[in-house]
DRENDO-1510 file (C-alpha; in Angstrom, 1 decimal, always signed):
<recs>
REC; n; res; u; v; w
REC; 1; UNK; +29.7; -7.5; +0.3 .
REC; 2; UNK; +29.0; -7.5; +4.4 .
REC; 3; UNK; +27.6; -10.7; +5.0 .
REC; 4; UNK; +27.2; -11.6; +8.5 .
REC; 5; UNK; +29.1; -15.5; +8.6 .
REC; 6; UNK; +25.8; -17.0; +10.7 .
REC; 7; UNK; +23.5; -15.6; +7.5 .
REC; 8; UNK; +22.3; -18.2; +5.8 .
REC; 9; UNK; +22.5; -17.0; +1.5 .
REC; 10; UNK; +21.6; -19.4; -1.4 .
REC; 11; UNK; +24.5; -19.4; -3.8 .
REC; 12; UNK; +21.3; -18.6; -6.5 .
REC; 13; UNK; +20.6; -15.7; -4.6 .
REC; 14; UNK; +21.2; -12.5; -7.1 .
REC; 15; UNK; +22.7; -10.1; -4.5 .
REC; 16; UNK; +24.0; -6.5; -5.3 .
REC; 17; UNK; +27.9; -6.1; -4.1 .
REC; 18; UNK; +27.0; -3.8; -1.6 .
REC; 19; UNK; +23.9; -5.2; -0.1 .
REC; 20; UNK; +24.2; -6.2; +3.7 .
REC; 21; UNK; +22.9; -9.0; +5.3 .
REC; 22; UNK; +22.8; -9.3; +9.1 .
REC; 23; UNK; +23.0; -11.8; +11.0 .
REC; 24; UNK; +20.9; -15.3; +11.1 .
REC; 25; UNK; +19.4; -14.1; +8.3 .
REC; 26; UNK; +18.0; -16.1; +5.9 .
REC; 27; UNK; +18.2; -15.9; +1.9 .
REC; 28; UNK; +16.1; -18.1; -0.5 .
REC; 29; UNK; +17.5; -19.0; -4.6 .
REC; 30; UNK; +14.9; -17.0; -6.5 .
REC; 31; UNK; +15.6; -13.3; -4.4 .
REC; 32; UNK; +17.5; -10.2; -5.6 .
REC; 33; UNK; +18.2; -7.6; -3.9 .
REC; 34; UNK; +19.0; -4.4; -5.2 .
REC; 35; UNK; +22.6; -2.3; -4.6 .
REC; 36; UNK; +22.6; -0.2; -1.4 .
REC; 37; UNK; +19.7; -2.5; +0.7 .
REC; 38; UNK; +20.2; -3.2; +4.4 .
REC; 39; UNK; +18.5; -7.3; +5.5 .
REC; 40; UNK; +18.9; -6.7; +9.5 .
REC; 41; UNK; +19.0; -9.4; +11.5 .
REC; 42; UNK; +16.5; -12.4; +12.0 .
REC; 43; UNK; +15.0; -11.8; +8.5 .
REC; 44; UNK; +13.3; -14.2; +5.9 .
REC; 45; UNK; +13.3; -13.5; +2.3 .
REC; 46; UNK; +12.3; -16.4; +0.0 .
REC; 47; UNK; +10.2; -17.4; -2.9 .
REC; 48; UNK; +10.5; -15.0; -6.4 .
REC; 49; UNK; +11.6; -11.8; -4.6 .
REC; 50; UNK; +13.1; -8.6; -6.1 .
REC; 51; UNK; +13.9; -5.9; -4.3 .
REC; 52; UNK; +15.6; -2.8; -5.3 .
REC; 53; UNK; +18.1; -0.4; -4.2 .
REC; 54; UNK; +18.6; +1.5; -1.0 .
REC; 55; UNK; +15.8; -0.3; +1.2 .
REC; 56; UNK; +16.2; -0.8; +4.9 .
REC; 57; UNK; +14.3; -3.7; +6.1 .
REC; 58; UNK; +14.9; -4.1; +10.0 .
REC; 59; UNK; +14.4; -7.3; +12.5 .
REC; 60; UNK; +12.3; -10.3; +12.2 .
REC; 61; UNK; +10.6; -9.0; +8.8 .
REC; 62; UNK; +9.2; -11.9; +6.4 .
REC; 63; UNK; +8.9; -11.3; +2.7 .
REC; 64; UNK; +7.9; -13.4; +0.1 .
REC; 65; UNK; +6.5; -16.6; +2.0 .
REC; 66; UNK; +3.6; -18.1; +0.5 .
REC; 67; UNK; +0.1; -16.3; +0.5 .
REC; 68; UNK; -2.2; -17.0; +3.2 .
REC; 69; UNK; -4.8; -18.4; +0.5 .
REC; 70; UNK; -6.4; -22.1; +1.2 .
REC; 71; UNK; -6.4; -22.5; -2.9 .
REC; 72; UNK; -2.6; -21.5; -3.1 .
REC; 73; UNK; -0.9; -25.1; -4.5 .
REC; 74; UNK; +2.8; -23.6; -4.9 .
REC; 75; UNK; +1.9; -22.2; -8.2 .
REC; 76; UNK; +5.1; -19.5; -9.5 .
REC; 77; UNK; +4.0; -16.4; -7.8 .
REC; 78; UNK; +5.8; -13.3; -7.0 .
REC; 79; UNK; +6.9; -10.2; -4.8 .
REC; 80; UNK; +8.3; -6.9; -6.3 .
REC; 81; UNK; +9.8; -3.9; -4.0 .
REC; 82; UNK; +11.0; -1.2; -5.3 .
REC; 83; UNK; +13.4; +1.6; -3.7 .
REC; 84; UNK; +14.2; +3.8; -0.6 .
REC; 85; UNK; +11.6; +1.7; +1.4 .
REC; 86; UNK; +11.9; +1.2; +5.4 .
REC; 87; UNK; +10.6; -2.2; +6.6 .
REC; 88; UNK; +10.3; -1.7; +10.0 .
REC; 89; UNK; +10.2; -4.8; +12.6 .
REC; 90; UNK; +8.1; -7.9; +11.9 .
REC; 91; UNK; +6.3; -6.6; +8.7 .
REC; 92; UNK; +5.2; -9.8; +6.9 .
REC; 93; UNK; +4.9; -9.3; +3.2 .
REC; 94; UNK; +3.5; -12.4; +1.0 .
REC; 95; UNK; +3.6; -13.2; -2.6 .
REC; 96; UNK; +0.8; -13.1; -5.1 .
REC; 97; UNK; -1.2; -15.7; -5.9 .
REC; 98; UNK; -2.9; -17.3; -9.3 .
REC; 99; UNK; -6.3; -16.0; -8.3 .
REC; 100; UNK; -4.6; -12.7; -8.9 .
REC; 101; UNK; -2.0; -10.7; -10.4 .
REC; 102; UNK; +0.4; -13.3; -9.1 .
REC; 103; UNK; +2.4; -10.4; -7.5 .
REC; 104; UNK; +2.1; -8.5; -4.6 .
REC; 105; UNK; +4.2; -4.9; -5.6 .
REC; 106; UNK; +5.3; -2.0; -3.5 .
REC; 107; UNK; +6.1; +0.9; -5.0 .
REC; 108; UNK; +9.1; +3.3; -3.6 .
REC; 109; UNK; +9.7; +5.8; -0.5 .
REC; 110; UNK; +7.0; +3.5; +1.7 .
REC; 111; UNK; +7.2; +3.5; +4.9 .
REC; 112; UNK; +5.8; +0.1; +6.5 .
REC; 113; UNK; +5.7; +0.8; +10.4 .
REC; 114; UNK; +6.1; -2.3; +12.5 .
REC; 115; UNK; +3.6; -5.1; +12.5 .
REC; 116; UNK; +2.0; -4.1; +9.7 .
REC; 117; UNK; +1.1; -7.2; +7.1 .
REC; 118; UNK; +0.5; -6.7; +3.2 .
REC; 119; UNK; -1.0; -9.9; +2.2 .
REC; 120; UNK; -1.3; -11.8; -1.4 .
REC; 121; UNK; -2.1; -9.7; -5.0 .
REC; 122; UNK; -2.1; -6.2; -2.5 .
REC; 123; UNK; -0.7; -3.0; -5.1 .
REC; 124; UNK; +0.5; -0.3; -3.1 .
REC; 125; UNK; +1.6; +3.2; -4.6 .
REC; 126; UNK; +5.2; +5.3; -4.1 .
REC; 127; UNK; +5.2; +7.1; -0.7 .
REC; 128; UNK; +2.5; +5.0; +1.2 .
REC; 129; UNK; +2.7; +4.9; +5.1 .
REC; 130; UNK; +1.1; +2.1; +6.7 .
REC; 131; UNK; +1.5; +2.9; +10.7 .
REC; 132; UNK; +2.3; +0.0; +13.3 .
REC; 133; UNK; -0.2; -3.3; +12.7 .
REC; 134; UNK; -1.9; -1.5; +9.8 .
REC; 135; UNK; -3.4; -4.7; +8.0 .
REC; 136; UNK; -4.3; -4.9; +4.2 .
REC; 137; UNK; -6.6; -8.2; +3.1 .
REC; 138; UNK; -5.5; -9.7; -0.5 .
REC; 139; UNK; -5.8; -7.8; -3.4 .
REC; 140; UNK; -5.9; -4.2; -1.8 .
REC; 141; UNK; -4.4; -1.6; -4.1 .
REC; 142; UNK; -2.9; +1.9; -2.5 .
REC; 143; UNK; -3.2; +4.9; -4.0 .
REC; 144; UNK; +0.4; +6.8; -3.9 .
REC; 145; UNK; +0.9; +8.6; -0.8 .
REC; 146; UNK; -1.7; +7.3; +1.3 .
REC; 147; UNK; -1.9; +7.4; +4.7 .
REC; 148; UNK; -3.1; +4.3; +6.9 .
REC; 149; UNK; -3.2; +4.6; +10.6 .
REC; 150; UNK; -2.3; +1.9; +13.6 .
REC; 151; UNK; -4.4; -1.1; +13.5 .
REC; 152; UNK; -6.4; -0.4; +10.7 .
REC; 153; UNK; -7.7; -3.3; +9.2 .
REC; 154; UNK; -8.5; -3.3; +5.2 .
REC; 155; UNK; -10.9; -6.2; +3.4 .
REC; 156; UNK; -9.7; -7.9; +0.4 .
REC; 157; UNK; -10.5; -6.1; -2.7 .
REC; 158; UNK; -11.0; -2.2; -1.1 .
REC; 159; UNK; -9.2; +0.5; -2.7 .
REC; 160; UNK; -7.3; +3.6; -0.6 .
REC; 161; UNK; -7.1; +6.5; -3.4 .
REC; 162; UNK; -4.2; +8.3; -3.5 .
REC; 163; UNK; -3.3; +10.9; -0.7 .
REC; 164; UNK; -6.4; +10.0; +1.2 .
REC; 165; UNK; -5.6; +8.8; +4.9 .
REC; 166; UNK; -7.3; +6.1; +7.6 .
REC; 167; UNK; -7.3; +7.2; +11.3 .
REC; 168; UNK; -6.0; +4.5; +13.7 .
REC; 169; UNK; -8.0; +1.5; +14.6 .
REC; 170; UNK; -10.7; +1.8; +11.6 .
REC; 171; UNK; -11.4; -0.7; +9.2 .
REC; 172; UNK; -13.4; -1.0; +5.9 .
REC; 173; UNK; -14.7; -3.3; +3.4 .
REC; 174; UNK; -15.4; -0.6; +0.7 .
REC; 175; UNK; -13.2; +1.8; -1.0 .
REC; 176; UNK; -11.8; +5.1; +0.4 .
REC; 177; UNK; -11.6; +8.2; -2.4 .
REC; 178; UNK; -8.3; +10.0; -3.3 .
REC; 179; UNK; -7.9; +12.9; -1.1 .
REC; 180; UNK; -10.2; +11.9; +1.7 .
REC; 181; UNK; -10.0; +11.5; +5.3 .
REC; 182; UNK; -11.7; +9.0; +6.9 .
REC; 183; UNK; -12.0; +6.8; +10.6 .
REC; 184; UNK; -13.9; +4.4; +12.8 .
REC; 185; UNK; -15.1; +0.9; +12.7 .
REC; 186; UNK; -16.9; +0.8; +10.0 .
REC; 187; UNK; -15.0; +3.4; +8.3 .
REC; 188; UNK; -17.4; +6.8; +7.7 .
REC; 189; UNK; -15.6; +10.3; +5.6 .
REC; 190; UNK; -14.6; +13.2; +7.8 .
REC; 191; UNK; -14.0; +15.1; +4.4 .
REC; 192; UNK; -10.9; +16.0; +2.6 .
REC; 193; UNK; -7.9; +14.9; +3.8 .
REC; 194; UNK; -7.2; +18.8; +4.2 .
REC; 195; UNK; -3.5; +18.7; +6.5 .
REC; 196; UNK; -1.8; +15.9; +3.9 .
REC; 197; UNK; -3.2; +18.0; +1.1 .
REC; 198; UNK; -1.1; +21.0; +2.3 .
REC; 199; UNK; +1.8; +19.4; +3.3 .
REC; 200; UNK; +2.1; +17.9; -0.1 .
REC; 201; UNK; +1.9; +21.1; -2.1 .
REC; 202; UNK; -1.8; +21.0; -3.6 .
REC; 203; UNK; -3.0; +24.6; -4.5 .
REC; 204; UNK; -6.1; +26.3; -2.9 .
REC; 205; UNK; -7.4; +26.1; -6.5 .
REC; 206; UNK; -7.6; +22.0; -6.5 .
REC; 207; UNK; -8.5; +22.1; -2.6 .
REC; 208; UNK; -11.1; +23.8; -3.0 .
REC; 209; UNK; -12.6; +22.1; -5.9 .
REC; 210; UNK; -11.8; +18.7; -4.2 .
REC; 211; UNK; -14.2; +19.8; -1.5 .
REC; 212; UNK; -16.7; +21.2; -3.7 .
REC; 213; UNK; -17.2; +17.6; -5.2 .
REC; 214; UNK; -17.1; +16.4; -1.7 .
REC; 215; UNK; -20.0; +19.1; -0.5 .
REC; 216; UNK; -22.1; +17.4; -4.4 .
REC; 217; UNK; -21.3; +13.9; -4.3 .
REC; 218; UNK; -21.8; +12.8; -0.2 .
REC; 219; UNK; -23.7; +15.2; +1.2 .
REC; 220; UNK; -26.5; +16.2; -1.1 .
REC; 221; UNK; -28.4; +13.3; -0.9 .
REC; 222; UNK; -28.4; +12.7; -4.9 .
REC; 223; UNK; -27.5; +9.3; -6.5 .
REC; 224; UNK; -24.4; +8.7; -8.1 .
REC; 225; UNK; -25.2; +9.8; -11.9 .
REC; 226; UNK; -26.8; +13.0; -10.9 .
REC; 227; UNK; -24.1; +14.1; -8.6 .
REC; 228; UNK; -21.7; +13.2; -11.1 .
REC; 229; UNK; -23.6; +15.1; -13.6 .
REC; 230; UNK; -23.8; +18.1; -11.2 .
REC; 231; UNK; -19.9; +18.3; -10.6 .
REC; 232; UNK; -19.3; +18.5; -14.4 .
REC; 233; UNK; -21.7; +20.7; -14.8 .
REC; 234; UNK; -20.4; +23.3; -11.2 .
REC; 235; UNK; -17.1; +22.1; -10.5 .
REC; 236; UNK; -13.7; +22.5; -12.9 .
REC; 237; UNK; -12.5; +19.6; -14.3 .
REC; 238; UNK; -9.2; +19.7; -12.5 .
REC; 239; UNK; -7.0; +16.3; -12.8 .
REC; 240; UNK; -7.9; +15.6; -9.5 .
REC; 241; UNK; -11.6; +16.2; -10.1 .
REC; 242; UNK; -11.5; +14.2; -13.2 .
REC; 243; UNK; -9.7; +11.1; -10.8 .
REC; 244; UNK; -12.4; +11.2; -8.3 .
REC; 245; UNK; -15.0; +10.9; -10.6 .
REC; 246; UNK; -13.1; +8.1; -12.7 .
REC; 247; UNK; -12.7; +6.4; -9.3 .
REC; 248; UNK; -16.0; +6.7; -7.4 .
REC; 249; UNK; -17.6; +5.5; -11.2 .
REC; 250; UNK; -15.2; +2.5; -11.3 .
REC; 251; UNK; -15.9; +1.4; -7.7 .
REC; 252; UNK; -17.0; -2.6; -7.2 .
REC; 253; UNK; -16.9; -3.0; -3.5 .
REC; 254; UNK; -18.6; +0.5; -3.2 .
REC; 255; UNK; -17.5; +4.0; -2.0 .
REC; 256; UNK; -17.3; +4.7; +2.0 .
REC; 257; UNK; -19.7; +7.7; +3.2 .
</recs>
């Protein structure tokens, strides 16, 4: 197991054989770390921490420190990370808290750009980008392959559907749709998040039915239960049709416009 000799590793520490850890690097009792990770140099990893296989986590990166959360009182809180992640320099990941799910989760194939911070309770989906100083509040969950932009800042509790995408330097206090494509401070919707669409195989048919609901729900003017009734009455219930409507109806912070 490549250890560098000035790491610092807790003999509790469940470490893979072939996990590497760089030097001054610093390994608390309650982590694991999956087969085939890469811990660069100058990084903490403490508190209950798992982290699975083939991640690359570069420089000065902190994972699993307490949350940033005036009620925390060192209660048994978590991180989970799954695979083929890249943890780019200084990304600061915390743990859950009780006020929460009491675990802050990653999915796998994210790409975490440097800077960026995912703070206590935060849920984010498999083959997320978060761009450099991309900033998620507590509890924000991320739809799977979402896109989020340099400098974006996200409030506690917002939700970023899956595949939609936030232009650099927004930010937002409500939630984002799957699909959609949205930018500026406060965060307004361009429409669907067309390019990523494409590049991630979705067929004219669901394209064009994805902007269809777009065309009802935001820019008719009608309120949520009549649009909603006019898209299942004029648009195919494709599965992503169906997840819109499931997540613009589920919405508590509210859906951006």
């Amino acid at each position: 197991m490549p250890i560098h000799p000035t790491a610092i590793i807790s003999p509790k520490a469940e470490l893979a054989e072939d996990v590497t850890i760089e030097a001054y690097s610093i390994i608390g009792p309650d982590v694991a770390i999956g087969p085939g990770t890469v811990a660069g140099p100058h990084i903490v990893i403490d508190g209950k921490t798992t982290i699975g296989s083939n991640n690359r986590i570069y420089p000065f990166v902190s994972i699993g420190l307490s949350p940033q959360d005036i009620t925390y009182a060192g209660e048994d809180t978590q991180v989970i990370i799954g695979n083929d992640n890249i943890i780019r320099e200084n990304v600061t990941i915390h743990r859950g808290s009780p006020g929460g799910a009491g675990a802050t989760r990653i999915g796998d194939g994210c790409f975490l750009m440097a800077y960026a911070h995912v703070a206590h309770d935060c849920k984010i989906g498999n083959g997320v980008i978060m761009a450099n100083a991309a900033t998620l509040g507590g509890h924000v969950e991320v739809g799977e392959c979402a896109v989020i932009g340099g400098i974006v800042a996200i409030h506690q509790f917002v939700r970023l559907g899956e595949y939609s995408c936030m232009g650099g330097f927004a930010a937002t206090g409500k939630d984002i749709p799957p699909y959609m494509l949205a930018s500026r401070t406060p965060a307004t919707l361009h429409g669907p998040n067309l390019i990523g669409l494409r590049r991630h195989g979705f067929s004219t048919k669901s394209i064009q039915a994805i902007k269809k609901f777009y065309r009802i729900f935001f820019r008719s003017g009608l309120t949520v239960k009549v649009a909603i009734e006019k898209i299942r009455q004029e648009v195919e219930p494709l599965p992503e049709v169906e997840k819109l409507i499931e997540f613009v109806s589920s919405s508590k912070r509210g859906i951006t416009r």
